[in-house]
C-alpha positions as CSV (number, residue, x, y, z in Angstrom):
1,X,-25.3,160.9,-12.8
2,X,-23.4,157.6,-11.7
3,X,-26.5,157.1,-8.6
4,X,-29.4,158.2,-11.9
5,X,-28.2,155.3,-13.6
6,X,-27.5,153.0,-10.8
7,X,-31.4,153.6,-9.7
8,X,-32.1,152.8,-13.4
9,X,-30.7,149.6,-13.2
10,X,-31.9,148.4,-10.0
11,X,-35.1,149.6,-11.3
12,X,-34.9,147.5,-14.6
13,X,-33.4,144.5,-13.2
14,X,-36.5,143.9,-10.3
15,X,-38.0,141.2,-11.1
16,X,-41.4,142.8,-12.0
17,X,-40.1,144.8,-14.6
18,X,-38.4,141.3,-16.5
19,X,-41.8,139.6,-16.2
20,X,-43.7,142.8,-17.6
21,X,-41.2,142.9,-20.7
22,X,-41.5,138.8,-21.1
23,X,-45.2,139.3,-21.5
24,X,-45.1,142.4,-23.5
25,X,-42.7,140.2,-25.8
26,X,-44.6,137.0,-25.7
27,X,-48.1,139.4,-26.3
28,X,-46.9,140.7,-29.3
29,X,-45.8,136.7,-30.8
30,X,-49.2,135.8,-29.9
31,X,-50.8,138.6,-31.5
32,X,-49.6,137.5,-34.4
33,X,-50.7,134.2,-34.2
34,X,-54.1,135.5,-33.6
35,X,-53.8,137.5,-36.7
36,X,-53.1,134.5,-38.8
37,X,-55.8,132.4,-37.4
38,X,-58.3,135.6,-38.3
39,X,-56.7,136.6,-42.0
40,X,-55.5,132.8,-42.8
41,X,-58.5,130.6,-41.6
42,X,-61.5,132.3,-40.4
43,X,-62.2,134.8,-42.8
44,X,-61.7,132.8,-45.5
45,X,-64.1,129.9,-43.7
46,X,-66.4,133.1,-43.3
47,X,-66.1,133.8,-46.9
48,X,-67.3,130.7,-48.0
49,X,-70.2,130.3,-46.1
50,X,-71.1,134.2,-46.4
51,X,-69.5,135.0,-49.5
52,X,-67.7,138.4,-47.9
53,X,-63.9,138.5,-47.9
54,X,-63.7,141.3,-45.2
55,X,-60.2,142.3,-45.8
56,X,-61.1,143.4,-49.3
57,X,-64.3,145.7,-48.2
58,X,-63.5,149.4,-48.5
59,X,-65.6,152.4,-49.8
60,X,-64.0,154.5,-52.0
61,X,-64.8,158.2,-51.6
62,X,-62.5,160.2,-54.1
63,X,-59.2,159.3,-53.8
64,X,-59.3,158.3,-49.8
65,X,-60.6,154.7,-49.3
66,X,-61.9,153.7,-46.2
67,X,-61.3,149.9,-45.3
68,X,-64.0,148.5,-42.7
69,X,-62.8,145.2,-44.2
70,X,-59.6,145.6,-42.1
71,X,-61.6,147.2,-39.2
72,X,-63.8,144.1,-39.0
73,X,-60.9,141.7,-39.2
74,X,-59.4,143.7,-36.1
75,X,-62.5,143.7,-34.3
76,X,-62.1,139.7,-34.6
77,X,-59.0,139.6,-33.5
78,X,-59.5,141.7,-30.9
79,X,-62.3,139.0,-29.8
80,X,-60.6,135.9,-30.2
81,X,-57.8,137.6,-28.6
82,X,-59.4,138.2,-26.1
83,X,-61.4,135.3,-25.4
84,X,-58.2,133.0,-25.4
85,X,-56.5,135.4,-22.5
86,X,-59.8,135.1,-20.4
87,X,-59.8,131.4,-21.1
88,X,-55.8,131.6,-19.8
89,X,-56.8,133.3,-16.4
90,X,-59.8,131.5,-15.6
91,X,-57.5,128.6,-16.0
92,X,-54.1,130.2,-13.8
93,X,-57.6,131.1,-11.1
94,X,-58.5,128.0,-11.6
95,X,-55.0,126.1,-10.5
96,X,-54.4,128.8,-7.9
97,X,-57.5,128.1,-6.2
98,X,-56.7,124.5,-6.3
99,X,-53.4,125.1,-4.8
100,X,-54.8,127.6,-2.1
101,X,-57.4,124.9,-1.1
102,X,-55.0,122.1,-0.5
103,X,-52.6,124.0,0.9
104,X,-55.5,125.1,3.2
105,X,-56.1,121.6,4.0
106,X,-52.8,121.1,4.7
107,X,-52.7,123.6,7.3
108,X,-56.1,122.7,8.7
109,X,-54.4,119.3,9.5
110,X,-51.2,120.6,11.1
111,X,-53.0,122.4,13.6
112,X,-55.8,122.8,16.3
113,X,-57.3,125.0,18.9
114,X,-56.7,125.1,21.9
115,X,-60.4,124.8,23.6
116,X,-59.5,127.1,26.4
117,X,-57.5,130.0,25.1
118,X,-58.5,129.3,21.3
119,X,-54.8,129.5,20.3
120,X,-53.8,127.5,17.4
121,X,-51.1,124.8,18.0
122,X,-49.8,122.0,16.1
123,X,-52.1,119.0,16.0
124,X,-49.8,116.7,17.7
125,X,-49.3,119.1,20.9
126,X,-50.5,117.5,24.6
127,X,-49.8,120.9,26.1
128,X,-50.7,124.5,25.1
129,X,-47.7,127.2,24.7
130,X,-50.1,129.9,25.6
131,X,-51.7,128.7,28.8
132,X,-49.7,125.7,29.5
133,X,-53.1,123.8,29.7
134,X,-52.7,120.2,29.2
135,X,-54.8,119.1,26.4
136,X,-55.8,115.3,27.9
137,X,-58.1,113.8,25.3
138,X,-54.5,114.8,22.6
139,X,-52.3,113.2,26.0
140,X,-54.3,110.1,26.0
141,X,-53.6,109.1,21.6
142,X,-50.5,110.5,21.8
143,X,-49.5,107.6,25.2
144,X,-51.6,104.9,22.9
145,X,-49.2,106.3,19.3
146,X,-46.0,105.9,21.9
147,X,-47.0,102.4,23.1
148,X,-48.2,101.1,19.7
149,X,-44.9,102.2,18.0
150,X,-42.9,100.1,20.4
């Protein structure tokens, strides 16, 4: 019993789980955010212009009332909702692609290959660790960097 629980915490204490339960958490906030921007402000902005209040449409039938008011007021949610969350990824893709790219750059700049074995190597290196060939065109700038620095 003592390991079933031990497994349990190690299992609810990873790190993916926290983040999952943070964005559960901050989903359901911003859902209700998005519900006040639909029921408070657009609706009643739709209203006005098209003289329907949607949360107020229902068809009665007997006793039972059906309310595609409500229905169309979650479809708008549900669409502004998720327009702002496609919005928020395109933006997150949109930074990590400029991070990938300079960090790309970076790396393109750190290193070279080696024109005989094709083994990368740090852009400074006059000599190949794989076949020990010296690289003499990187051996002549590097004599010239040595001499201007003194």
């Amino acid at each position: 019993m003592k390991n079933l629980f031990k497994e349990f915490k190690e299992f609810a204490l990873r790190g993916n789980v926290m983040e999952l339960a943070v964005a559960v958490i901050m989903g359901a906030a911003f859902q209700g955010i998005i519900s006040s921007l639909t029921g408070d402000i657009i609706s009643p902005i739709l209203g006005l212009f098209g003289g329907v209040d949607f949360s107020n449409l229902a068809i009665n039938i007997g006793d039972a009332s059906i309310r595609y008011g409500a229905f169309i007021t979650a479809v708008i949610n549900f669409i502004i909702m998720a327009f702002v969350i496609f919005l928020m990824v395109k933006g997150m893709n949109k930074l990590a692609g400029l991070r990938k790219t300079k960090d790309s750059e970076e790396e393109e700049e750190k290193t070279k290959t080696c024109p005989y074995c094709y083994t990368e190597i740090p852009q400074k290196a006059v000599r190949c660790p794989r076949c020990t060939t010296v690289l003499v065109k990187r051996k002549k700038q590097a004599s010239a960097e040595i001499q201007s620095e003194d």
